[in-house]
N, C-alpha and C positions, 0 to 999 in steps of 0.2 A: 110183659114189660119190655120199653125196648131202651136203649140208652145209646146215647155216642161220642164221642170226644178224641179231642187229638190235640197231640205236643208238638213242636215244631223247635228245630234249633236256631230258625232264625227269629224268633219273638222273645229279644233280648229280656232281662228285667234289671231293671236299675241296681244300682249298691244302695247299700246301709239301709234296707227295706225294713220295715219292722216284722218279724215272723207274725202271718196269719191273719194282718191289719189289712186286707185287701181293699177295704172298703174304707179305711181311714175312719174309724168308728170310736176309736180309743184315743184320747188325749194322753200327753205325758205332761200332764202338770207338777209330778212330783220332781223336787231338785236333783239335784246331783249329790252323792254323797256325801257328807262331813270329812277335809281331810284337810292336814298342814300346810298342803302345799296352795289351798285354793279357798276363798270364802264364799263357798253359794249362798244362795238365798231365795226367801219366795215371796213373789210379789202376787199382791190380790189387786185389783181394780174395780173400785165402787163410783158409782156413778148414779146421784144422788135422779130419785124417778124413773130412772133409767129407761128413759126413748129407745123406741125402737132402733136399732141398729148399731150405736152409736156405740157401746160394749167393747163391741168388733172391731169399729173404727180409729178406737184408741188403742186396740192391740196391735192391730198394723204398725201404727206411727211409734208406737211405745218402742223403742230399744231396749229397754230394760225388761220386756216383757217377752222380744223375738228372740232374744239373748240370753235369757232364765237359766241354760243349760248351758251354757259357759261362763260359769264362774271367773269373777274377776279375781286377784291375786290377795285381794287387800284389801283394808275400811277403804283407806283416798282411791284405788280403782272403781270402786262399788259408789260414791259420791259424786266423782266425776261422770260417771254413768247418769248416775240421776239430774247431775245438774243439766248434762245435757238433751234429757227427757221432757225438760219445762215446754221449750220452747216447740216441739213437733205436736205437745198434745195441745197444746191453745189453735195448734193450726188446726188439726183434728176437728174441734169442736168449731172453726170460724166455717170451715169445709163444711160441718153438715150444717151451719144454719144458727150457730148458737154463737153470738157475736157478745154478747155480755156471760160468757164461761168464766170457771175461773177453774182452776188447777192449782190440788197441793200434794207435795208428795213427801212423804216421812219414810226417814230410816230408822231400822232401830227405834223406834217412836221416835224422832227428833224430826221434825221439818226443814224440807228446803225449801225456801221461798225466791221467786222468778225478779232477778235484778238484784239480789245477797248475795256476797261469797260466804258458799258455807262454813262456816265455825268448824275448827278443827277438833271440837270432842264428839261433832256427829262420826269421822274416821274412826276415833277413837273408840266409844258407844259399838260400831258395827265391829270391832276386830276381838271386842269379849266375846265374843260369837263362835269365833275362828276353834276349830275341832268341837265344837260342840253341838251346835244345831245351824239350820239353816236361819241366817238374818232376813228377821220382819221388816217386808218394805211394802207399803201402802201409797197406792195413787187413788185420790179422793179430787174428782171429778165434780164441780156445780154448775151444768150445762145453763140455766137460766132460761129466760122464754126462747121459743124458736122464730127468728124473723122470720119477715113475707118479704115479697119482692112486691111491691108497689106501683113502680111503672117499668118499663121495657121498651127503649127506644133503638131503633135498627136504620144505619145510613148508609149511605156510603161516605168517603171519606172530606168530601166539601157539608156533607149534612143534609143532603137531599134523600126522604125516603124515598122505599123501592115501592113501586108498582105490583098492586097482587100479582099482573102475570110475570112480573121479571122475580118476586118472591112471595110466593103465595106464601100465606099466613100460617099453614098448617105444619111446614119445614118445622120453624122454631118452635118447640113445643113449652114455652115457657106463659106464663099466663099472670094477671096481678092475684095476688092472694096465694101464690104457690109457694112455699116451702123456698128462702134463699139457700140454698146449696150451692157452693163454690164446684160440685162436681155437675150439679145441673148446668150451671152457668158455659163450662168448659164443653159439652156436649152439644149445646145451641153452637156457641161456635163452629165443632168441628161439622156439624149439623150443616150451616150456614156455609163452610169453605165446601163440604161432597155436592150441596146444592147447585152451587156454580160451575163446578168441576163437570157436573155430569150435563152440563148445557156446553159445554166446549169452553171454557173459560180455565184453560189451566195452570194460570197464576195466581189465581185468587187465594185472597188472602185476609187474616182481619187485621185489619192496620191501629186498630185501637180498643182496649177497654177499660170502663170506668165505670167502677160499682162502686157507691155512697151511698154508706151505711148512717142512719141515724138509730142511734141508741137508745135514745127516749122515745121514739116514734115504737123503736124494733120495729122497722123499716129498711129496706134496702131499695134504691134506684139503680139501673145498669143501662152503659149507654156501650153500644156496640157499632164499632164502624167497620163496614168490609168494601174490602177493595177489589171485586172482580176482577180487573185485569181486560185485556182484551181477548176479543173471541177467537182461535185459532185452530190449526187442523194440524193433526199428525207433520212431524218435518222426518228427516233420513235417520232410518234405523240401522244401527251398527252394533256389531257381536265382541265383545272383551271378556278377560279371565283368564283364570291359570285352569285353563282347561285342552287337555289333548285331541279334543272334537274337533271338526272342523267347522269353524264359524259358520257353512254355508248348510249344513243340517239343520242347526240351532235355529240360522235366518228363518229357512224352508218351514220352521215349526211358529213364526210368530205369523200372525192373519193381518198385520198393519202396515199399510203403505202409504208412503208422503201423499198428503192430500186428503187422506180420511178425516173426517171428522174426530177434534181429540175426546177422550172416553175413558174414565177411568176403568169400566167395566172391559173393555175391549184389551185394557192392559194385563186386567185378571184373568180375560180367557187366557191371553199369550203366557201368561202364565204356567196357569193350568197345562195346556199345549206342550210347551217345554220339557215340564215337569215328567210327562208322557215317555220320553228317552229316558231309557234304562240306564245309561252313561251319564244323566245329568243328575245330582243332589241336592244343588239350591240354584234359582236364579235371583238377581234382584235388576227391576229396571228402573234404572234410573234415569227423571226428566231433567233436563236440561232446565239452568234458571232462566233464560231471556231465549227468547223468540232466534231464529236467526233472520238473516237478510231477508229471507220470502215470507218472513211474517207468521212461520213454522215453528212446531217444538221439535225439536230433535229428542232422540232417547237412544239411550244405551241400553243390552241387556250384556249384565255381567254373570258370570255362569261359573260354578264350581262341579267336578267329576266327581260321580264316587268312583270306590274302589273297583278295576277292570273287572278282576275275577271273584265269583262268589260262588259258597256250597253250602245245601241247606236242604236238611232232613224232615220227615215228620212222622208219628207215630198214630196211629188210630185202630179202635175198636169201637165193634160196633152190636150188640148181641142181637141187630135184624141179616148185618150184612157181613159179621167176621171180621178178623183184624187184616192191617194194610197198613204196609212201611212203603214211605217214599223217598227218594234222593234226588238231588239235582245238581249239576254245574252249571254255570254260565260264566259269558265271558260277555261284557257289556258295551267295547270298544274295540271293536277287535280290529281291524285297518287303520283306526281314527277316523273312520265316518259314524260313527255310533254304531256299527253293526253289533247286531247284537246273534249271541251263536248259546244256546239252551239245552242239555243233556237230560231228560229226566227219564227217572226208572223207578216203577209202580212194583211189588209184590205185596198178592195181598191172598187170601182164604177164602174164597167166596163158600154162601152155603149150598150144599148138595140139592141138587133140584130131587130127588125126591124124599128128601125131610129127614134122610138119614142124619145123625148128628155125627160132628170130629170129638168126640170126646178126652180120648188119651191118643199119644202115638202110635200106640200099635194100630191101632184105627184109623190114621193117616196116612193116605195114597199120595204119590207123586203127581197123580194128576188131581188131586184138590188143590194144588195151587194157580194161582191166576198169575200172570204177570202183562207187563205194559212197559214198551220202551219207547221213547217222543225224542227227534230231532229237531228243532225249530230254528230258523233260522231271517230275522229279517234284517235288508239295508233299506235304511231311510233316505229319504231324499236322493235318490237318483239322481246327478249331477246338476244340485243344488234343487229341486224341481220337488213340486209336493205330491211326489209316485214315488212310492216304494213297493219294494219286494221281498215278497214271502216265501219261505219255502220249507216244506213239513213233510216228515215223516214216521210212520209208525208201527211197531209192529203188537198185536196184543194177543192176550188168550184172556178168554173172560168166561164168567158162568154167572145165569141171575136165577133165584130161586128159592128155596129153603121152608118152603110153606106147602099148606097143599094144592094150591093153584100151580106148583113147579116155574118153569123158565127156560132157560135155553142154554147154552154152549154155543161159543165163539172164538173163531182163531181168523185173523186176516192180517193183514199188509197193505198201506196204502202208502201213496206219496201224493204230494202235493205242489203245484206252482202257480201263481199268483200277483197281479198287479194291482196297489191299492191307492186310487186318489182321494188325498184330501183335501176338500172341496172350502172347507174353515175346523175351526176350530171342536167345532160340536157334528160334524159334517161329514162322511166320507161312503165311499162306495168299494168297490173291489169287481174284480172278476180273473178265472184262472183255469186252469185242468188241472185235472185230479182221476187219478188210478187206484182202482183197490181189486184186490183178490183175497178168497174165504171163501171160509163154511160155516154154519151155523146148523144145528142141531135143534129140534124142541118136536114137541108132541105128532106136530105136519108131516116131520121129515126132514130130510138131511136138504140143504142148499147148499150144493158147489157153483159159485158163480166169480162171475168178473165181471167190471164196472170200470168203463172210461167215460167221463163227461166232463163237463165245463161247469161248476159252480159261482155263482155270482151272488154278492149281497152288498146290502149298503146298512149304516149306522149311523145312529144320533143320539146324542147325549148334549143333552146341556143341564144336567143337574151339576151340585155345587159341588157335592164329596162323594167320592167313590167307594166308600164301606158306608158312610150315613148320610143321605143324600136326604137335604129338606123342603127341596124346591126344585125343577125342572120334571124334563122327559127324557127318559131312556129307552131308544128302540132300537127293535133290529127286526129285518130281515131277507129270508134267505130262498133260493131257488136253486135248483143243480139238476140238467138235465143228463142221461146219463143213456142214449140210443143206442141200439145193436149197432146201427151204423159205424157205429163209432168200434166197436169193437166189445161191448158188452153182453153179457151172454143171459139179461134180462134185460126189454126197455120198461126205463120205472124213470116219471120226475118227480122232484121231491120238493117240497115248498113249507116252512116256516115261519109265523112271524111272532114276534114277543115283541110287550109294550108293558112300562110302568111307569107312572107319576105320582110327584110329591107335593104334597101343600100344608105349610107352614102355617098355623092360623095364630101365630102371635109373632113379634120383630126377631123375639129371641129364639124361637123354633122350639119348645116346650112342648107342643101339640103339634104333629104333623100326621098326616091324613096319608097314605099310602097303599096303590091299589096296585094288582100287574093282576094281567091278560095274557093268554098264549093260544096260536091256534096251528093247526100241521094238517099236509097231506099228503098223499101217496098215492099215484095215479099211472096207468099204464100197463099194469100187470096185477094179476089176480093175489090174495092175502099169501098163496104159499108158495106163489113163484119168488116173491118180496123174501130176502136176508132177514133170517129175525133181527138182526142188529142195527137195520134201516127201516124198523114197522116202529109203531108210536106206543108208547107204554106211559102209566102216570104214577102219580107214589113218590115217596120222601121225602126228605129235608129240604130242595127245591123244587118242589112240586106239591103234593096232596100230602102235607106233613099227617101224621099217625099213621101212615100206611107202610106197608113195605116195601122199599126202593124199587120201584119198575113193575109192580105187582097188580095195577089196575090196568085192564085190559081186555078183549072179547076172549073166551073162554074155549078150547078145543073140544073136540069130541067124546075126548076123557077128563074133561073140565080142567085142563090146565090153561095156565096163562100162553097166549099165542101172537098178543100185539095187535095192534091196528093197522089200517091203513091213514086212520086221522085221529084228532086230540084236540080239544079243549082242554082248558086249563084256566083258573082266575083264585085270587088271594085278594084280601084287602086287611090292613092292619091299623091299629090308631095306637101311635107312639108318644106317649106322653112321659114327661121327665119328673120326677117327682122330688129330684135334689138337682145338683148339680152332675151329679154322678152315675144316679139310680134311675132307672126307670121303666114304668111298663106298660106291654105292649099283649094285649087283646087281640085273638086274630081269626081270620076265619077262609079254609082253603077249600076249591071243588074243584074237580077234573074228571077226567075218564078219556079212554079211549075207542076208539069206534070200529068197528070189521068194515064199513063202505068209507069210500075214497073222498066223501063229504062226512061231515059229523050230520047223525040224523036221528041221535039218542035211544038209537034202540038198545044200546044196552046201557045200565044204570049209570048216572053219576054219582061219583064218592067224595063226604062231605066231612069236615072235620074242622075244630072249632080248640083254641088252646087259649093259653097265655105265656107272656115273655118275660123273662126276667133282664135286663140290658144293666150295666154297669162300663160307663163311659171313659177311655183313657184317652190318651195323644193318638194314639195309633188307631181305635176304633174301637166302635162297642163291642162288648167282648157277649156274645148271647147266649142266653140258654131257655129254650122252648120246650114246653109241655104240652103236645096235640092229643087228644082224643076223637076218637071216630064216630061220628055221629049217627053212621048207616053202616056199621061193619058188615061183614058177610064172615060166616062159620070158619074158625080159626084166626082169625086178626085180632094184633094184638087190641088190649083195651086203652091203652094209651103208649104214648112214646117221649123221649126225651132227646134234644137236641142241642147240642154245644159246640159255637167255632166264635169266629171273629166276624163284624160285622154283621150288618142288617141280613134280614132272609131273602131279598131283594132289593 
């Protein structure tokens, strides 16, 4: 059995949570207790046939039904309330389609009827009530037939239709014999204004509508005018807000220049992009309403800081790989260019490579502990300019193992420096020097080396969301040459690339299709002149889930684990939502690592096949996977369990 999970101090939870209701599963329909000072009460909602949705619909709109748990003071609070219930639920019912409804609602058995002022003995009626039980209040709903929309006329605003190619037919997705819904109606429209918007028209607007209803038909007509606007392109971008950054970061992060074509997609990346600075919290851009002189839009981006400095912990155990506390500082702003300056410090228990277990302390040695310290340090935008600079360091001790395959020991120092352009938005490259010194330990022998080279990669991304991504492509990859010449006391290059895509097969992203790929190599020197901590290994949570972290690999002379020189890697998942909340996700992962400097499958690949359990918040889906191994080899576990935030890639 393996299991994982981890707490973090920075993944706040809300107030006034209900204990244990994680999943929002439990209603609170009961009222509020009987007491002097308050008259609750409980309202039901009947809804004569009861259509699909519409239940719901009226609960929304109901006051008296979002309100149930704060009791009004009194009968006249409690009637007031209801009189003013009339008029949202008729809307209710005109919204979904139901134009001949009718709405009555009683307190205390007494009715209030829409356009009466209520008689003062229904007050009277609800306040016998008061300390003794909750007041019966009934909303009795006669939705009647559901209109059709009938005809569907689209202009502009002198009355001229559009042209399939200036508005293809398919935009508006309204049709005759469709269900009149006032929230359908409102969707064509905004339908109708994104249409024009994403052609460069970014004034457009709908200048009119008129829907006539016939009652006796239960019929509706709807005449819609929209006004494009003129065609126009990007006009001068300027940086506002109560923010300590300096506006020419911020600029340096938006991909839009006077004279682009306008876009509202192009404002989402800028967005997005922004968003990317650790110093910024929110942005909003705002277009400008009229063109200016060159026939431009102008836009502002207004930007809010978070807080400079932050610290945040996390806890994890793992019964493949031992528990691991983590901490960090940062400082988000640190000159007012957005520098951003990162403190983190790893201690964690790795398992004994050869299978001994930690069981109490007297059984605990000073050197079963692992630790990890990380300097990072990057300034954005280089004197306003889209290069920025990295800079990294770190020192660690690490151990992988705990099985009977074993692993290795690792103790080095590296540092790092590096320049990164970015080329747009989804776009960027790098290149830098990079120093490392160590040893490393495992079945071969001992490796004392040093490593100077030059590491270079580039990155793309244009998916939507960075924890649940439902559409684009996310890749990367990496190369770092690393020559005696240079002062290295192995020559070894080293080459990476990983690739994953998403695809959404319905508007709402319910079903998304999700694959990734990975491939490495190691070239230049033989398997055990190669650092175990720079050879390829496959296994865990992002890689070959049911396996054990780093534990697929070509096999030593006393059959332990010894690394590759190369690695394949590939997963494919099919994530489907099953509420709004819930969802799951079927998966299936293969990998291995190979002893020649190509992948050439001489030794086996390892396959494993699970299922996900996803439950969806603001911040990201929270997961938890169950892998089993398809092809184990002698001693691996029979399955494994995995818990964090966000997708597994």
């Amino acid at each position: 059995m393996a299991a994982t999970c981890a707490v973090g101090a920075v993944l706040a939870c809300p107030g006034n949570a209900s204990a244990f209701d994680f999943f929002g599963l439990f209603g609170d329909d009961k009222p509020p207790a009987v007491s002097p000072q308050a008259l609750p009460y409980l309202v039901t909602i009947d809804v004569a046939d009861s259509p699909s949705g519409l239940k719901d619909a009226l609960e929304q709109a109901s006051v008296l039904y979002r309100t149930r748990q704060e009791p009004p003071v009194d009968g006249e609070a409690l009637v007031r309330r209801a009189e003013a219930d009339l008029a949202p639920l008729i809307d209710a019912l005109w919204g979904a389609g139901y134009y001949n409804g009718t709405v009555a609602i009683e307190v205390a058995g007494m009715p209030i009827v829409i356009g009466q002022r209520p008689p003062p003995r229904i007050a009277t009626a609800a306040n016998t009530f008061r300390n003794r039980e909750a007041v019966p209040v009934r909303i009795k709903a006669q939705p009647g037939p559901l209109f059709k929309l009938r005809t569907i006329t689209i202009t502009d605003p002198r009355g001229a239709a559009f042209s399939e190619d200036a508005l293809p037919s398919r935009i508006v997705k309204l049709d005759s014999g469709d269900p009149a819904r006032a929230a359908d109606i409102r969707a064509a429209q905004t339908a109708l204004v994104d249409h024009f918007r994403a052609q460069s028209y970014p004034l457009a607007k709908v200048a009119s509508v008129k829907p006539t209803v016939y009652h006796a038909l239960e019929v509706m007509d709807v005449a819609i005018a929209v006004d494009p606007g003129p065609q126009a392109p990007f006009g001068h971008v300027s940086v506002s807000g109560q923010s300590a950054v300096n506006p020419a970061v911020v600029r340096s992060h938006i991909y839009i220049e006077p004279g682009d074509p306008y876009s509202p997609e192009a404002i989402a990346r800028s967005r997005k992009s922004v968003l990317t600075l650790p110093a910024i919290s929110s942005i909003r851009i705002r277009e400008a309403e009229r063109l200016d002189a060159q026939g431009q839009l102008p836009i502002t981006a207004e930007v809010t800081d978070r807080k400079p400095n932050v610290i945040g912990f996390s806890a994890r155990y793992s019964t493949l790989d031992g528990p691991a506390l983590r901490g960090y500082w940062q400082n988000r702003n640190l000159w007012g260019g957005a520098e951003s300056l990162r403190l983190e410090g790893d201690i964690f228990v790795p398992p004994r490579i050869n299978s001994s277990a930690i069981d109490s302390l007297k059984n605990f040695e000073i050197d079963d502990l692992g630790g990890r310290f990380r300097a990072a340090f990057v300034k954005p935008a280089l004197g306003g300019s889209r290069k920025d600079l990295l800079l990294d360091g770190m020192v660690e001790k690490d151990r992988t193992g705990g099985d009977r395959y074993g692993g290795y020991t690792s103790e080095r120092a590296l540092v790092s420096a590096a320049i990164r352009h970015r080329f747009g938005d989804a776009f960027s490259a790098q290149i830098g020097v990079a120093g490392e010194i160590g040893e490393t330990t495992d079945s071969l022998g001992v490796v004392d080396y040093r490593l100077f080279g030059v590491p270079a990669s580039v990155t793309y991304d244009s998916t939507d969301r960075p924890l649940d991504p439902t559409k684009g492509i996310r890749a990367t990859a990496m190369v770092a040459a690393y020559p005696t010449l240079l002062g290295s006391s192995v020559d070894i290059f080293e080459s990476k690339a990983q690739a994953s895509t998403y695809f959404a097969f319905d508007d709402d992203a319910r079903f998304v299709l999700a694959g990734r790929i990975a491939a490495g190599a190691v070239t230049g020197a033989t398997l055990a002149e190669i650092p175990s901590s720079h050879r390829f290994y496959a296994g865990g949570g992002g890689s070959v889930r049911g396996y054990r972290y780093r534990s697929l690999s070509p096999l030593g002379p006393t059959g332990e684990v010894i690394g590759g020189r190369s690695l394949v890697e590939a997963s494919v998942e099919a994530r489907v939502k099953v509420t709004d909340t819930i969802g799951l996700v079927p998966f299936f992962d293969m990998g291995g690592a190979f002893a020649s400097s190509y992948p050439d499958f001489k030794e086996q690949l390892r396959y494993a096949a699970g299922l996900g359990l996803r439950y969806y918040t603001a911040v990201g889906p929270i997961r938890l996977d169950v892998a089993v191994p398809l092809n184990p080899r002698d001693g691996d576990s029979q399955w494994a369990l995995y818990i964090g935030i966000g997708q597994a890639f």
